[in-house]
CHARMM-style PDB file with segment names, atoms N, HN, CA, C and O in Angstrom:
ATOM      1  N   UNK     1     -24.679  49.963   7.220  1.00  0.00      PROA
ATOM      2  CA  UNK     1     -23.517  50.313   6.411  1.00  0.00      PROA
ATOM      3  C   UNK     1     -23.852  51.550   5.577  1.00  0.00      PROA
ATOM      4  O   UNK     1     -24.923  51.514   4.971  1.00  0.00      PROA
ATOM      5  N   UNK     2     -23.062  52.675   5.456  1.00  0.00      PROA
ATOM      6  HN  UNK     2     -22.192  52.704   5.948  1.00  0.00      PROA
ATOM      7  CA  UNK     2     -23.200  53.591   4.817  1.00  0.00      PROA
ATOM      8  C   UNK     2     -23.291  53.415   3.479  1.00  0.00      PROA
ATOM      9  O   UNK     2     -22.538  52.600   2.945  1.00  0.00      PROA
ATOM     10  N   UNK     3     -24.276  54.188   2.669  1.00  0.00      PROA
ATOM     11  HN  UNK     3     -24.888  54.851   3.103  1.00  0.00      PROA
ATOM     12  CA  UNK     3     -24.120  54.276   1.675  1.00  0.00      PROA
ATOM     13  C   UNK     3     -23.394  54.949   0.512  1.00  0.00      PROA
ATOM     14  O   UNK     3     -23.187  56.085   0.937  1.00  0.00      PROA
ATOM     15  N   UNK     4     -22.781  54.853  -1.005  1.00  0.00      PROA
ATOM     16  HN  UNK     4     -22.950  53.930  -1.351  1.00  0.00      PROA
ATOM     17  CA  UNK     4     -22.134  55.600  -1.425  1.00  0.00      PROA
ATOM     18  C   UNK     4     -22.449  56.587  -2.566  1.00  0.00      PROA
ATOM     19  O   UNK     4     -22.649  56.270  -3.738  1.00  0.00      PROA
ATOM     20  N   UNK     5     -22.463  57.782  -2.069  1.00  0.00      PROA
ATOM     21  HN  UNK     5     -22.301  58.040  -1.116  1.00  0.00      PROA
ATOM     22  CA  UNK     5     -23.059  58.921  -2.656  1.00  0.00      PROA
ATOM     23  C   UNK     5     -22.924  58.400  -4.031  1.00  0.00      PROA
ATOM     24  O   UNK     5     -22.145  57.488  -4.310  1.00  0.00      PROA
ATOM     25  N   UNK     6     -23.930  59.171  -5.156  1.00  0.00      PROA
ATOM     26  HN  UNK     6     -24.563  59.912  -4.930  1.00  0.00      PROA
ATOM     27  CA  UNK     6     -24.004  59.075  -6.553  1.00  0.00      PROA
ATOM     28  C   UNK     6     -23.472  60.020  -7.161  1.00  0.00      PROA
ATOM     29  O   UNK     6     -23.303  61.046  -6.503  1.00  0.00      PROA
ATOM     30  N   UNK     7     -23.090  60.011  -8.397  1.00  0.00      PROA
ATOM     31  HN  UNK     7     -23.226  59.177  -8.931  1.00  0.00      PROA
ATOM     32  CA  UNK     7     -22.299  60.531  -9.059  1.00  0.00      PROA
ATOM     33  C   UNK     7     -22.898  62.003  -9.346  1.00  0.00      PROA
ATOM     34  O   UNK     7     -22.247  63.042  -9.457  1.00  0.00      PROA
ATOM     35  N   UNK     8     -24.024  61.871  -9.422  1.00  0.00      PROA
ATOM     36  HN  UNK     8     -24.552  61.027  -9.332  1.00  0.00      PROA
ATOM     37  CA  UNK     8     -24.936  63.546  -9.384  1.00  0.00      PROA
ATOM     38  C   UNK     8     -24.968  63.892  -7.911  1.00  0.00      PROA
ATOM     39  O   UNK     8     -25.224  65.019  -7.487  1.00  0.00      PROA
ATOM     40  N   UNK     9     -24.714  62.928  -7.228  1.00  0.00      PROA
ATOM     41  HN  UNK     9     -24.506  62.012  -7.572  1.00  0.00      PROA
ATOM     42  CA  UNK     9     -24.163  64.122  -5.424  1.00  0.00      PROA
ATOM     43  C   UNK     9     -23.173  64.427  -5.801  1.00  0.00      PROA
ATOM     44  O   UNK     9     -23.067  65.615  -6.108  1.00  0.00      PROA
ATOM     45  N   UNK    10     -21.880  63.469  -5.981  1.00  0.00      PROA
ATOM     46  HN  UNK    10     -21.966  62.504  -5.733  1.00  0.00      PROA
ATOM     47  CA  UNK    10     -20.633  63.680  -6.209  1.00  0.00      PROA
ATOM     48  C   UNK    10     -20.427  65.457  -6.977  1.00  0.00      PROA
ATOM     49  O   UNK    10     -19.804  66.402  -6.493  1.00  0.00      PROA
ATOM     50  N   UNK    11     -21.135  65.404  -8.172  1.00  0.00      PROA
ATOM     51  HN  UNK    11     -21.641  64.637  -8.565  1.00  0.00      PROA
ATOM     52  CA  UNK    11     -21.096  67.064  -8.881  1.00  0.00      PROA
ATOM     53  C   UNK    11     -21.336  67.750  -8.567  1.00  0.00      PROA
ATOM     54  O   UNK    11     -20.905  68.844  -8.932  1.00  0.00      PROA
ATOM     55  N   UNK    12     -22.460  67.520  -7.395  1.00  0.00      PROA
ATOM     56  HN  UNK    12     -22.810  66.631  -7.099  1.00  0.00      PROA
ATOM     57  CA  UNK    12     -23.219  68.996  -6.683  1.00  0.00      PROA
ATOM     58  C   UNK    12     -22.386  69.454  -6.088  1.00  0.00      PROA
ATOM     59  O   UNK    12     -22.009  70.611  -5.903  1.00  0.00      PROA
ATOM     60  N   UNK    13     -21.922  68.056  -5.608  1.00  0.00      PROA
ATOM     61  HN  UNK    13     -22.229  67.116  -5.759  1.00  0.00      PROA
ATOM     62  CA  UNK    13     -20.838  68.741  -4.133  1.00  0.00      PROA
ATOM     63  C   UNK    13     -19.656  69.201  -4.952  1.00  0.00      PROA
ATOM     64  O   UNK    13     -18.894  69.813  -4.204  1.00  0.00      PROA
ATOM     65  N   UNK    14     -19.217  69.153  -6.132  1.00  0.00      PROA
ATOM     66  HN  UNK    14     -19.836  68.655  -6.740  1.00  0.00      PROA
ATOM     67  CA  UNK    14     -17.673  69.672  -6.566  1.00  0.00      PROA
ATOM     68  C   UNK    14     -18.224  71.033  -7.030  1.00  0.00      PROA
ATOM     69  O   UNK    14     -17.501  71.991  -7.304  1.00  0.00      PROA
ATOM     70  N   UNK    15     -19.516  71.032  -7.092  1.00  0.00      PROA
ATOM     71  HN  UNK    15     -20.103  70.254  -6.870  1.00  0.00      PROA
ATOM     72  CA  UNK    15     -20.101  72.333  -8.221  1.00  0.00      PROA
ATOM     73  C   UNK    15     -19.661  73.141  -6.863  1.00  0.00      PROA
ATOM     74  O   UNK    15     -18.942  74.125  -7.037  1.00  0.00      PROA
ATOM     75  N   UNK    16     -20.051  72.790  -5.488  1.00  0.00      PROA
ATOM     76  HN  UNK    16     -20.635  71.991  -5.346  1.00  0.00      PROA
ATOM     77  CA  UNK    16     -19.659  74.019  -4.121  1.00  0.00      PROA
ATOM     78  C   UNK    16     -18.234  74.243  -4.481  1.00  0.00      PROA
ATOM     79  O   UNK    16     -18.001  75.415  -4.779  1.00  0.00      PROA
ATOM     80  N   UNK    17     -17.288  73.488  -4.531  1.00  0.00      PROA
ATOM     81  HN  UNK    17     -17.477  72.537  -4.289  1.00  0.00      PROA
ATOM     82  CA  UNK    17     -15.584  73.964  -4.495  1.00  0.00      PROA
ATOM     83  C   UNK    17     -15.947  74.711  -6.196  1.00  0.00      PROA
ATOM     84  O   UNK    17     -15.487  75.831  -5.975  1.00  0.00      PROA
ATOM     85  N   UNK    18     -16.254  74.750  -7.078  1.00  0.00      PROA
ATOM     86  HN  UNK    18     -16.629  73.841  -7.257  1.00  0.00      PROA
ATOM     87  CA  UNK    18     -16.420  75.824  -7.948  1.00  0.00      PROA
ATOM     88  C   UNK    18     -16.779  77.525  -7.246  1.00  0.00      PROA
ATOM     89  O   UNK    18     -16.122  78.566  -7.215  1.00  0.00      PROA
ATOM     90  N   UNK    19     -18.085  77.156  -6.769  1.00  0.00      PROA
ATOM     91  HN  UNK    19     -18.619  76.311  -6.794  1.00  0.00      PROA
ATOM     92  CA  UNK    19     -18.536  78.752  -6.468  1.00  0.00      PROA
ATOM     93  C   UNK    19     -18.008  78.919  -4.845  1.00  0.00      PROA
ATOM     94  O   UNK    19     -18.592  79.657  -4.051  1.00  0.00      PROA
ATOM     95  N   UNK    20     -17.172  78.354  -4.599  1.00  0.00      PROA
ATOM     96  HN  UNK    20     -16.698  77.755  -5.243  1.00  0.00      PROA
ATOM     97  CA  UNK    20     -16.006  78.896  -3.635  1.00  0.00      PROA
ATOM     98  C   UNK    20     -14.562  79.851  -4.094  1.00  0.00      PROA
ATOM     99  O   UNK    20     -13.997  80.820  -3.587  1.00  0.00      PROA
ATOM    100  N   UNK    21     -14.330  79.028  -5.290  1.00  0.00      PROA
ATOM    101  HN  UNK    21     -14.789  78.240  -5.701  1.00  0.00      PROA
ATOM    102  CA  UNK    21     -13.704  79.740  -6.087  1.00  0.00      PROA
ATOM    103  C   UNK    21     -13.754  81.392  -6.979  1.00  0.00      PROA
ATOM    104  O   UNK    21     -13.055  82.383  -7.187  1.00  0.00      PROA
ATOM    105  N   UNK    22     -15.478  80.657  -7.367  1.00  0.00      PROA
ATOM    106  HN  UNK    22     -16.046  79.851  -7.198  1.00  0.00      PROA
ATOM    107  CA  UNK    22     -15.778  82.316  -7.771  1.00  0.00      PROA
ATOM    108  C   UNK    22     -16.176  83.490  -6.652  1.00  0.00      PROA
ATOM    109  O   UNK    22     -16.123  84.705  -6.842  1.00  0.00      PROA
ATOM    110  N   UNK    23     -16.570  82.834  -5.491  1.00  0.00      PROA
ATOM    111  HN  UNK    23     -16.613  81.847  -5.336  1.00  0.00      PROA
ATOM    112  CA  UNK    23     -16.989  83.970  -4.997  1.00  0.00      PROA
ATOM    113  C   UNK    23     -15.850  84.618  -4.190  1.00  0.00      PROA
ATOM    114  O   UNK    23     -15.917  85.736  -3.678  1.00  0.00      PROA
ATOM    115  N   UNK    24     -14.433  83.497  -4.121  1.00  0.00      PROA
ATOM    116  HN  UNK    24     -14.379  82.589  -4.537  1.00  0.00      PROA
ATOM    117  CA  UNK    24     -13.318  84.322  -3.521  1.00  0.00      PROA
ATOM    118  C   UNK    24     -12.745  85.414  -4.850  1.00  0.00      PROA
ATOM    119  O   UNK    24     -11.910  86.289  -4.619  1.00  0.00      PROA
ATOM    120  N   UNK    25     -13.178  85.252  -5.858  1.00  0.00      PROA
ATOM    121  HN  UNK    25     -13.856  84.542  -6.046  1.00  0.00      PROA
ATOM    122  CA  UNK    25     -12.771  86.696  -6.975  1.00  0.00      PROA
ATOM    123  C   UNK    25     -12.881  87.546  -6.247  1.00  0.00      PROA
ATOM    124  O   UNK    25     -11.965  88.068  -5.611  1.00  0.00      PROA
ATOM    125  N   UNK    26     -14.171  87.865  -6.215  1.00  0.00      PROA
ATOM    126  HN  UNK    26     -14.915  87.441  -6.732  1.00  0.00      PROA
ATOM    127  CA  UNK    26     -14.501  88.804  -5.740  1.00  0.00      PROA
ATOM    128  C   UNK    26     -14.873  89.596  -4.243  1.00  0.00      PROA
ATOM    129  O   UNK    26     -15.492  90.620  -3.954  1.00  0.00      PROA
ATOM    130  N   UNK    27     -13.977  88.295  -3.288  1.00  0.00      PROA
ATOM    131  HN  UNK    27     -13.475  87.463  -3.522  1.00  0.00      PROA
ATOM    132  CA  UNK    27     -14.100  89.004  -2.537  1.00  0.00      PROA
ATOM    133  C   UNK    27     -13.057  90.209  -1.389  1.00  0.00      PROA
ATOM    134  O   UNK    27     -12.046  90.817  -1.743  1.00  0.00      PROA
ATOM    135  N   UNK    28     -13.643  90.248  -0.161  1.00  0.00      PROA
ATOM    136  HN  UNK    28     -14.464  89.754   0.126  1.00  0.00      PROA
ATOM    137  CA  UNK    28     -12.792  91.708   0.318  1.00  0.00      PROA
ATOM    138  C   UNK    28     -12.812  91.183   1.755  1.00  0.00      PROA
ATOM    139  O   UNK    28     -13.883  91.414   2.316  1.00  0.00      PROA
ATOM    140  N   UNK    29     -12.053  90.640   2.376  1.00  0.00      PROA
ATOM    141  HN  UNK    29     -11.183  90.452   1.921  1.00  0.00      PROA
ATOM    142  CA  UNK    29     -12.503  90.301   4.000  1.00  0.00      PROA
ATOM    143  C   UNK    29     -12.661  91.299   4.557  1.00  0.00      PROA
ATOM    144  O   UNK    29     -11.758  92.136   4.547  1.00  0.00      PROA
ATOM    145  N   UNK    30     -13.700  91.500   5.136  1.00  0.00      PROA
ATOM    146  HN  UNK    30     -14.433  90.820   5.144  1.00  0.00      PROA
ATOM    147  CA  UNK    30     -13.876  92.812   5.860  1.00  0.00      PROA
ATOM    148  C   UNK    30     -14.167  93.641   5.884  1.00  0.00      PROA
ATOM    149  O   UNK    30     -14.079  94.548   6.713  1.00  0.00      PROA
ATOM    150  N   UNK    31     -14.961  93.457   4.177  1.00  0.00      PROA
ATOM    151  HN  UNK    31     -15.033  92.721   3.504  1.00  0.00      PROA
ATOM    152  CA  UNK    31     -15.270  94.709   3.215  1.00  0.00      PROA
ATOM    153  C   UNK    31     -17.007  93.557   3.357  1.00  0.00      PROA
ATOM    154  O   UNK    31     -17.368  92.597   4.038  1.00  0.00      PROA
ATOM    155  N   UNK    32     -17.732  94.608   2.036  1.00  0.00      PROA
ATOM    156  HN  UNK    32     -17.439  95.388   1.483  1.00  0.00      PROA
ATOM    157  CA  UNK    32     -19.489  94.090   1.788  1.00  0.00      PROA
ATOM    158  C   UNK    32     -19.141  92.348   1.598  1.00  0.00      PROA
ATOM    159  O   UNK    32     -18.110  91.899   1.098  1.00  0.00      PROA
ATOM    160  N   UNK    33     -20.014  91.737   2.007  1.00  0.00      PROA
ATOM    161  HN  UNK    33     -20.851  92.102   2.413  1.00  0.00      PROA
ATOM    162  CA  UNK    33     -19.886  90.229   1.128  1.00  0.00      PROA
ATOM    163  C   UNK    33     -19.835  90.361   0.033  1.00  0.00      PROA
ATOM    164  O   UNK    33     -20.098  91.408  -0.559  1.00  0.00      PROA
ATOM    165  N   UNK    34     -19.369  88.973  -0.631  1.00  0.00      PROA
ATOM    166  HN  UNK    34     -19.155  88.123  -0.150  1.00  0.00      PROA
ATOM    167  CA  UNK    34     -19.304  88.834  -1.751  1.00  0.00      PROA
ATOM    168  C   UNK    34     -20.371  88.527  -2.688  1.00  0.00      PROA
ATOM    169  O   UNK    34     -21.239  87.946  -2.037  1.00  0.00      PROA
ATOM    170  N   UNK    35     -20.744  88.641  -3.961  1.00  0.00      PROA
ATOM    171  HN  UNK    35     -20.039  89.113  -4.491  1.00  0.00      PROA
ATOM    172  CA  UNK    35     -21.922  88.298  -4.461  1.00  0.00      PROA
ATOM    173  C   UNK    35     -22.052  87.114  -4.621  1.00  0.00      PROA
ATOM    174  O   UNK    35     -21.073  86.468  -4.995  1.00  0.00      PROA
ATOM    175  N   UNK    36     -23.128  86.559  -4.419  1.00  0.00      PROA
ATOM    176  HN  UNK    36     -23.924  87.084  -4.115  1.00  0.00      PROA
ATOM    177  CA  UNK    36     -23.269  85.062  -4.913  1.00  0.00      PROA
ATOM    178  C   UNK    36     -23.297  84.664  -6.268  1.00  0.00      PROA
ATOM    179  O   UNK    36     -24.193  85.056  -7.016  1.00  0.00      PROA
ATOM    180  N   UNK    37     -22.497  84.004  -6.600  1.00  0.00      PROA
ATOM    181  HN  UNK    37     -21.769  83.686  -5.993  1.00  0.00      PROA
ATOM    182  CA  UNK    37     -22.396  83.831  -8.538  1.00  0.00      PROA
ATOM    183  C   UNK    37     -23.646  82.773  -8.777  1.00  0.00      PROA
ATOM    184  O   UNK    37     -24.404  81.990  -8.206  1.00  0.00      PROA
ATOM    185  N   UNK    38     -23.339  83.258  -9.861  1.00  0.00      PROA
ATOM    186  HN  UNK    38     -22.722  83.895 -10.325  1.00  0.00      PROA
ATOM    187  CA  UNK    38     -24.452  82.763 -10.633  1.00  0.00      PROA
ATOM    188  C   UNK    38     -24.943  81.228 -10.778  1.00  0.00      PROA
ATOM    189  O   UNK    38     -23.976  80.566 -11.156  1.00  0.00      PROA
ATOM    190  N   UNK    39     -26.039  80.459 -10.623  1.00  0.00      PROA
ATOM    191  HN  UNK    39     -26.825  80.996 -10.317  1.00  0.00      PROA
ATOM    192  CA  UNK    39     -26.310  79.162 -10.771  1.00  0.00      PROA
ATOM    193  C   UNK    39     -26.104  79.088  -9.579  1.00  0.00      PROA
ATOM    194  O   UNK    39     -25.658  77.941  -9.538  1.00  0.00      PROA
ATOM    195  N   UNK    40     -26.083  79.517  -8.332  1.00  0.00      PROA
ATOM    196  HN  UNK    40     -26.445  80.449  -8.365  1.00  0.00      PROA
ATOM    197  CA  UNK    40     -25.887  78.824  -7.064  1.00  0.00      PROA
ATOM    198  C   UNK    40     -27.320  78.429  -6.531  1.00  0.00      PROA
ATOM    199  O   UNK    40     -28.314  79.154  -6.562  1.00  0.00      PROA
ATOM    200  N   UNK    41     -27.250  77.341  -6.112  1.00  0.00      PROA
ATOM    201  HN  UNK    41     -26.442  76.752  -6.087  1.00  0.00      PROA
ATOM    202  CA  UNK    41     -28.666  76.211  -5.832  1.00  0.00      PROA
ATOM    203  C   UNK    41     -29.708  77.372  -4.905  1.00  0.00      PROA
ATOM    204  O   UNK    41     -29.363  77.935  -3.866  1.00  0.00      PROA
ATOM    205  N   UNK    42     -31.261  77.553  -5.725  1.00  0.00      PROA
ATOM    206  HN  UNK    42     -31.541  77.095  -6.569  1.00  0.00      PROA
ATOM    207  CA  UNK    42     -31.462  78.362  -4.617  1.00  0.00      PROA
ATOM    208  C   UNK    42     -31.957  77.745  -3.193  1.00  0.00      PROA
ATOM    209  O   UNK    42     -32.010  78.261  -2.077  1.00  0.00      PROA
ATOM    210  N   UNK    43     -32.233  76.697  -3.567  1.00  0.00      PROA
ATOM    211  HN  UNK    43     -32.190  76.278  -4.473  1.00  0.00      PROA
ATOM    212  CA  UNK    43     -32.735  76.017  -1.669  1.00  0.00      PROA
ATOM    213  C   UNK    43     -31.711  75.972  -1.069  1.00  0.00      PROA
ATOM    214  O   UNK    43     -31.857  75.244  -0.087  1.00  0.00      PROA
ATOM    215  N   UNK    44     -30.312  76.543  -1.168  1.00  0.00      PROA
ATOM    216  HN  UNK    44     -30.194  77.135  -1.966  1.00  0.00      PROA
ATOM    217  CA  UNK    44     -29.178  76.582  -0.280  1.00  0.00      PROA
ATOM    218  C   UNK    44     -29.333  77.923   0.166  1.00  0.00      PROA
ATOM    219  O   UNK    44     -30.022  78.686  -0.513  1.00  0.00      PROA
ATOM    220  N   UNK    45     -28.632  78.432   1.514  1.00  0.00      PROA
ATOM    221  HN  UNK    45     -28.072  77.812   2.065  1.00  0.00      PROA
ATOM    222  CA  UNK    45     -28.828  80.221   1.829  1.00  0.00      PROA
ATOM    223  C   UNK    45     -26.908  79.911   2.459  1.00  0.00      PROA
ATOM    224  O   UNK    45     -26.360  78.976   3.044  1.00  0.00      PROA
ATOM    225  N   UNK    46     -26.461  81.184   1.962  1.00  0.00      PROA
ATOM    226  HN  UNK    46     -26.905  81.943   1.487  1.00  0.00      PROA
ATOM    227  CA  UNK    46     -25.256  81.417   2.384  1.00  0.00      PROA
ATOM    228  C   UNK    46     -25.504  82.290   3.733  1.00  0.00      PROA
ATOM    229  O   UNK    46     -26.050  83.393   3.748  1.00  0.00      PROA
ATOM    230  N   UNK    47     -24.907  81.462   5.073  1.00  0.00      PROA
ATOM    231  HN  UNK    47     -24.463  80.566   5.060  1.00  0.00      PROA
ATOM    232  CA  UNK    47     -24.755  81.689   6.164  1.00  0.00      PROA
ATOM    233  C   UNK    47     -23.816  82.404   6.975  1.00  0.00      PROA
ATOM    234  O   UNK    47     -24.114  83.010   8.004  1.00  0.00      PROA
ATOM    235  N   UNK    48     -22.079  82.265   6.218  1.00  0.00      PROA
ATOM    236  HN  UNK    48     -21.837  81.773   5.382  1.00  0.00      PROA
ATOM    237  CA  UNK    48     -21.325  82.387   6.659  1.00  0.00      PROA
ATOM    238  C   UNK    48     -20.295  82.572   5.777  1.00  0.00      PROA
ATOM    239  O   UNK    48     -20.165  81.740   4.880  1.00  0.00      PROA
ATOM    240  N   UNK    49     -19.479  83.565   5.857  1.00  0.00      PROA
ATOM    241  HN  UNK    49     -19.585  84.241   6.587  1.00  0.00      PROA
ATOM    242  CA  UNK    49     -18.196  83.557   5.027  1.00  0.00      PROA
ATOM    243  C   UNK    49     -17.160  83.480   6.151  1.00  0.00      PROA
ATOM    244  O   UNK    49     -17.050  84.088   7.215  1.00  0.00      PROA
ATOM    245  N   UNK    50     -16.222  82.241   5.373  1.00  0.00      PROA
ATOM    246  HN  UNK    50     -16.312  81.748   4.508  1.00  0.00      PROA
ATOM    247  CA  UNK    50     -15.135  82.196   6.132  1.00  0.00      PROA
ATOM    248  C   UNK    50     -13.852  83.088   5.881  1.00  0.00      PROA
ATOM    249  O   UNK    50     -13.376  83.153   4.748  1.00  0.00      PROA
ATOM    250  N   UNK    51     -13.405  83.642   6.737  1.00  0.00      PROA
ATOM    251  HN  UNK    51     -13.792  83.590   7.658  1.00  0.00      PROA
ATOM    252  CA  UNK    51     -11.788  84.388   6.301  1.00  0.00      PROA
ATOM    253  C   UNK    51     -10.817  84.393   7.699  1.00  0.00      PROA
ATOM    254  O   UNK    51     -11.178  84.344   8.875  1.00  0.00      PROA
ATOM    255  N   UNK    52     -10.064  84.436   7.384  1.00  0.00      PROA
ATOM    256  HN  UNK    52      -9.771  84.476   6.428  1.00  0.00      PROA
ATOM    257  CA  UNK    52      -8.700  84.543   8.300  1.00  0.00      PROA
ATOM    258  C   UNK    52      -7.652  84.996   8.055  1.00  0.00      PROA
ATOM    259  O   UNK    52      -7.425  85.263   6.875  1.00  0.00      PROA
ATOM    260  N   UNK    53      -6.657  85.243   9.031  1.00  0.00      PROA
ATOM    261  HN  UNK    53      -6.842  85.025   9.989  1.00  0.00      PROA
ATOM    262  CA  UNK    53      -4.948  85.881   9.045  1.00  0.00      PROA
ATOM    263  C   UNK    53      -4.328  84.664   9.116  1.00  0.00      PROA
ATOM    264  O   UNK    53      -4.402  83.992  10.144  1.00  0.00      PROA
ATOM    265  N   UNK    54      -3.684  84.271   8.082  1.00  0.00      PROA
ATOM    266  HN  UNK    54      -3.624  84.817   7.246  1.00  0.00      PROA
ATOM    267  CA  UNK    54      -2.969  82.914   7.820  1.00  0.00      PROA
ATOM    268  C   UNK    54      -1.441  83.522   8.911  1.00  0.00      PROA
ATOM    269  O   UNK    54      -0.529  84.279   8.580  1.00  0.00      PROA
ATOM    270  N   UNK    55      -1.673  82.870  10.149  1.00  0.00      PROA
ATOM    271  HN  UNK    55      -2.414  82.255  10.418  1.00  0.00      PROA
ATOM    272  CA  UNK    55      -0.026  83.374  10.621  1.00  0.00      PROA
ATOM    273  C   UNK    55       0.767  82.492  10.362  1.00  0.00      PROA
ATOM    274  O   UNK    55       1.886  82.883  10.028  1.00  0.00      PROA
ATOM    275  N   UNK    56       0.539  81.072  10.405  1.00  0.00      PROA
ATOM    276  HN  UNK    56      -0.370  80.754  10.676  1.00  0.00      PROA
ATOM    277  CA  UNK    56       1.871  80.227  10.165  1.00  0.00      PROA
ATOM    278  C   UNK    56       2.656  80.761   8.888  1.00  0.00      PROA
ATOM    279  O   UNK    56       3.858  80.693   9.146  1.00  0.00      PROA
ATOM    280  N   UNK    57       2.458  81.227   7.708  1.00  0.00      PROA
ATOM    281  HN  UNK    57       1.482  81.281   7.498  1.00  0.00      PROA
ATOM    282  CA  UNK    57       2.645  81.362   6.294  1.00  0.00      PROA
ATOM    283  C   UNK    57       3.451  82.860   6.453  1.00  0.00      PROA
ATOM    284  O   UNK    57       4.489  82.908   5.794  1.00  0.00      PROA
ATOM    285  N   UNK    58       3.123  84.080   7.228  1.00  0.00      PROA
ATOM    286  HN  UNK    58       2.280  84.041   7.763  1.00  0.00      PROA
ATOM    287  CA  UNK    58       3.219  85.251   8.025  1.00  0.00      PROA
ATOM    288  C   UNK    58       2.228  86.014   7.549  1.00  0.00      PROA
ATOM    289  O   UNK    58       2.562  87.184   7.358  1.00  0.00      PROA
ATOM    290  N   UNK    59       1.099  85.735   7.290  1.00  0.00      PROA
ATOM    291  HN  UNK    59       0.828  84.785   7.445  1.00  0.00      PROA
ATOM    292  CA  UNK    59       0.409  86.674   6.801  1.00  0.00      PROA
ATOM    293  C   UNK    59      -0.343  87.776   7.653  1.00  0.00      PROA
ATOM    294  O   UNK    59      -0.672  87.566   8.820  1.00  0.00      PROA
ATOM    295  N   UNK    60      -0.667  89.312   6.799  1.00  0.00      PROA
ATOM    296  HN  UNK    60      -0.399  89.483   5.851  1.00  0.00      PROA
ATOM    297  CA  UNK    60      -0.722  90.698   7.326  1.00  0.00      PROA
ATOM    298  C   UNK    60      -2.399  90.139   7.596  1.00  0.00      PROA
ATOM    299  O   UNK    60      -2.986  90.070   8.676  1.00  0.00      PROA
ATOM    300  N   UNK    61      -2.830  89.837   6.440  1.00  0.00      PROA
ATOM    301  HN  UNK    61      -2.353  89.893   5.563  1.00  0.00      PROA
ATOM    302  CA  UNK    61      -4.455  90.658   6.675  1.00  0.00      PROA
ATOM    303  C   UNK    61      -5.225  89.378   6.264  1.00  0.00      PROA
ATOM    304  O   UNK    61      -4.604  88.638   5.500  1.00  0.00      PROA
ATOM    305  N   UNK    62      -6.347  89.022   6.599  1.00  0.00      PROA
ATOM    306  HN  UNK    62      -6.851  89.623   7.220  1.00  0.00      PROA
ATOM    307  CA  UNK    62      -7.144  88.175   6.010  1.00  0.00      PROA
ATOM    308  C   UNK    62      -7.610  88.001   5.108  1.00  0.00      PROA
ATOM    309  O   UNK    62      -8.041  88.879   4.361  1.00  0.00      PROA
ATOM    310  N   UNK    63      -7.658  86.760   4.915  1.00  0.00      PROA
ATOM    311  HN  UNK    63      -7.308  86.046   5.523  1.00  0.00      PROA
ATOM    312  CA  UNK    63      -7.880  86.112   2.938  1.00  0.00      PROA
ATOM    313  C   UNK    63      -9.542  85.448   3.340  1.00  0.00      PROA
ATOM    314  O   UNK    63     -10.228  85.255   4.344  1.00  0.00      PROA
ATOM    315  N   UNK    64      -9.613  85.304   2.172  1.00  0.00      PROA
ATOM    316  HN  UNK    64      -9.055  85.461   1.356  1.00  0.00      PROA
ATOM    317  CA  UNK    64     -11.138  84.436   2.224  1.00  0.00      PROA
ATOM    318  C   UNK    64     -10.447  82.892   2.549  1.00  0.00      PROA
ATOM    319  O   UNK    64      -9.277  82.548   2.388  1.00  0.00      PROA
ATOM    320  N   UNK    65     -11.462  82.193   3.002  1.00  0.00      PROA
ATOM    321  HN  UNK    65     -12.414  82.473   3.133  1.00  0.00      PROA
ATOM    322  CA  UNK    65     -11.101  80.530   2.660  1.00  0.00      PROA
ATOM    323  C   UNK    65     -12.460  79.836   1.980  1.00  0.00      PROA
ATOM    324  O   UNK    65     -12.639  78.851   1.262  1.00  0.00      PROA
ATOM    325  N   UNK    66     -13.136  80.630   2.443  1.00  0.00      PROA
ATOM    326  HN  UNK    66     -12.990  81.429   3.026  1.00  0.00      PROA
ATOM    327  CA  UNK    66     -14.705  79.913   1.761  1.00  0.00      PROA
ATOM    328  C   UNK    66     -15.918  80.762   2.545  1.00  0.00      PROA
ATOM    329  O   UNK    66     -15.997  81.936   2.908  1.00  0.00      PROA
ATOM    330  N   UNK    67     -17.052  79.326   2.656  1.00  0.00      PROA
ATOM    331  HN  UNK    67     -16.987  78.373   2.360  1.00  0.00      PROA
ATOM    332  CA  UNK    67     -18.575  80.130   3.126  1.00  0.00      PROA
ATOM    333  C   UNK    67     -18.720  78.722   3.895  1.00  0.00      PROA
ATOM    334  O   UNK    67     -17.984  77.736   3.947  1.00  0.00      PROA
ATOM    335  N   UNK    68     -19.905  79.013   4.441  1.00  0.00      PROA
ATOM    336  HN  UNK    68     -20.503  79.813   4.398  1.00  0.00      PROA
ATOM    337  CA  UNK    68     -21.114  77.852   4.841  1.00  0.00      PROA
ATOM    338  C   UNK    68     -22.433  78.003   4.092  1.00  0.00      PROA
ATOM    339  O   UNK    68     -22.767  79.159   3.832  1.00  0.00      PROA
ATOM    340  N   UNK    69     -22.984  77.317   3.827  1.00  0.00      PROA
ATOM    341  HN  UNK    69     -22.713  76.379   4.038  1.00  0.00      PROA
ATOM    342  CA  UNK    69     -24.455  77.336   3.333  1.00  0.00      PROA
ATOM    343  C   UNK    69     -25.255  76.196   3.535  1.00  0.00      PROA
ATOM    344  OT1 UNK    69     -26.425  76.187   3.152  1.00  0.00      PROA
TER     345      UNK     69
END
């Protein structure tokens, strides 16, 4: 039976939807990456930024949606 994460996983993992947030400030799809803000865990490595052309919505140009790390 699985176990259920603890409340200090629970934060780590909301602290990621934070610096998803900050690092879409600043970012540019298509342009340099974005900087990694500040306090981001260093035994994590950012792998991947996600972005796309939202067409259902009609969108022109690509937005950020996030990263992988």
């Amino acid at each position: 039976m699985p176990t259920t994460p603890s409340n200090s996983q629970f934060a780590a993992l909301g602290q990621f939807v934070n610096f998803a947030y900050d690092i879409s400030e600043n970012a540019v799809p298509g342009g340099n990456p974005p900087t990694v803000p500040a306090g981001f865990p260093p035994d994590y490595t950012l792998v991947a930024y996600i972005q796309a052309t939202d067409d259902f919505w009609g969108g022109l140009y690509p937005e950020y949606y996030g990263f992988v790390a």
